[in-house]
C-alpha positions as CSV (number, residue, x, y, z in Angstrom):
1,X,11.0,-6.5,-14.2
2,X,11.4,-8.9,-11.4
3,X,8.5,-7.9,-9.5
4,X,10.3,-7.1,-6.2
5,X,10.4,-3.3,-4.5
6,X,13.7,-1.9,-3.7
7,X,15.1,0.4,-0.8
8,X,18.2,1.7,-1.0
9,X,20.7,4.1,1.6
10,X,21.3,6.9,-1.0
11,X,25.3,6.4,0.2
12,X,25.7,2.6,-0.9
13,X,23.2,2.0,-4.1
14,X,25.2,-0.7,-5.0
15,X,23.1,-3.2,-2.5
16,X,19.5,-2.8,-1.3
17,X,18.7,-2.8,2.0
18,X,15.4,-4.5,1.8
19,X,13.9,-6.3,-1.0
20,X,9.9,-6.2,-1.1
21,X,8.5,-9.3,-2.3
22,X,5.1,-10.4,-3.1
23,X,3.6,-8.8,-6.2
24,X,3.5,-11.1,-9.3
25,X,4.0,-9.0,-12.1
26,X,5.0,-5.3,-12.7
27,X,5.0,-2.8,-10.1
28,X,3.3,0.4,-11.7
29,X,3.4,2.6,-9.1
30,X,4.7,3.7,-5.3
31,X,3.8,6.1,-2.4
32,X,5.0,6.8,0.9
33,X,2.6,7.5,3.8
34,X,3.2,11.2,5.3
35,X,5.0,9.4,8.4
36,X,7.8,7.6,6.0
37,X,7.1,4.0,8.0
38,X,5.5,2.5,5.0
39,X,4.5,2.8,1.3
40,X,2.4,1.9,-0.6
41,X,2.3,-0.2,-4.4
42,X,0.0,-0.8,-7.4
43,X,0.9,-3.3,-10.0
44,X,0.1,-5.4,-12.9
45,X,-1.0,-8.2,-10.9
46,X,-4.4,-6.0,-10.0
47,X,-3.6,-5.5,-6.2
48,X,-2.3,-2.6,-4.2
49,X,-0.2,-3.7,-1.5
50,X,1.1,-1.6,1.8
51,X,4.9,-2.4,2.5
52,X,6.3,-1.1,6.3
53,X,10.2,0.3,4.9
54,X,12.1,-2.2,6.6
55,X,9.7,-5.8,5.7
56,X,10.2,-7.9,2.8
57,X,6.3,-8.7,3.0
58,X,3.4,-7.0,2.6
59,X,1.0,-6.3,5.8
60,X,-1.8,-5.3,3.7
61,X,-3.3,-7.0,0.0
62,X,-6.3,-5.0,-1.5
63,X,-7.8,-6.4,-4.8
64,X,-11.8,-6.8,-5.8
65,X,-13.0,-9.2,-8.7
66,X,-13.1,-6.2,-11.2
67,X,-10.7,-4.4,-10.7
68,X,-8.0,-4.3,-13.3
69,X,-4.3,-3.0,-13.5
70,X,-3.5,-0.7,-11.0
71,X,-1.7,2.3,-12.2
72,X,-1.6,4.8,-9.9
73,X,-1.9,4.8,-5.7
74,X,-2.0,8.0,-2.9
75,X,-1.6,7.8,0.5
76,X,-4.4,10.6,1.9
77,X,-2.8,13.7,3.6
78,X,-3.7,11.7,7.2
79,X,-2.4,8.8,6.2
80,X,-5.5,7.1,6.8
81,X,-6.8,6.0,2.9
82,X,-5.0,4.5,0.1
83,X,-6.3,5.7,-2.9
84,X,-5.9,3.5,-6.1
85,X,-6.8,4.2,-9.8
86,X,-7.0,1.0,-12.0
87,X,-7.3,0.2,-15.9
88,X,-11.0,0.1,-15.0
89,X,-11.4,3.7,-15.2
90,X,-12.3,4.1,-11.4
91,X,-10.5,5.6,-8.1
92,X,-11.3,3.3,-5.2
93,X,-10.5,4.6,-1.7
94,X,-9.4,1.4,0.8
95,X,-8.5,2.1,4.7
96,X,-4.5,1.8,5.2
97,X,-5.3,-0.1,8.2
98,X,-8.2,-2.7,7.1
99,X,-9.2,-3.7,10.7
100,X,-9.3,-0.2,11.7
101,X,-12.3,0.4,13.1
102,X,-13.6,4.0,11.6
103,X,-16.8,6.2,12.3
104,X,-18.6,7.2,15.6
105,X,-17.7,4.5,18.9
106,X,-21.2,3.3,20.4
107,X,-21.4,4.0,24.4
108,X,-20.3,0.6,25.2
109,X,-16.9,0.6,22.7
110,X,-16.1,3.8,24.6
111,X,-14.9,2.4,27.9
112,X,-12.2,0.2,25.9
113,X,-10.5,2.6,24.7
């Protein structure tokens, strides 16, 4: 219960490949995104954290003042939502990419893309 992730080649599980730092207390639980380039992790600590397979550090923190221990987290079938189900008795739904813009462009936002 050191509070680190692990990932391992199936062929050498003596050593980890990558060592995921950053929660403070126990991770609970772990999902990979349908495209394999990252996972997601719920822990003790109360935050849900999103993990890219090869980083040691965390891209993405989500945590609100009452939410509790995270026990379970889902990426969606698009990849585009984390979903997260805490001590708290409620499932929150967070964007895997937070600055992701999401919803209809106005006219203007539509020549920049």
């Amino acid at each position: 219960e050191d509070c680190n992730l692990y990932t391992y080649d199936m062929r050498k599980l003596d050593i980890a490949l990558t060592v995921h730092q950053d929660h403070v207390s126990a991770v609970l639980d772990v999902d990979y995104s349908p495209t394999g380039r990252e996972f997601v992790s719920g822990s003790y600590d109360r935050s849900v954290r999103i993990f890219s397979y090869n980083g040691q550090r965390s891209r993405e923190v989500y945590f609100g003042k009452r939410m509790q221990r995270v026990f379970a987290v889902r990426y969606s079938g698009d990849g585009c939502y984390v979903l997260s189900g805490s001590d708290d008795m409620n499932v929150r739904v967070w964007k895997s990419n937070a600055s992701q813009q999401l919803g209809t462009l106005l006219p203007r936002e539509k020549h920049k893309h």
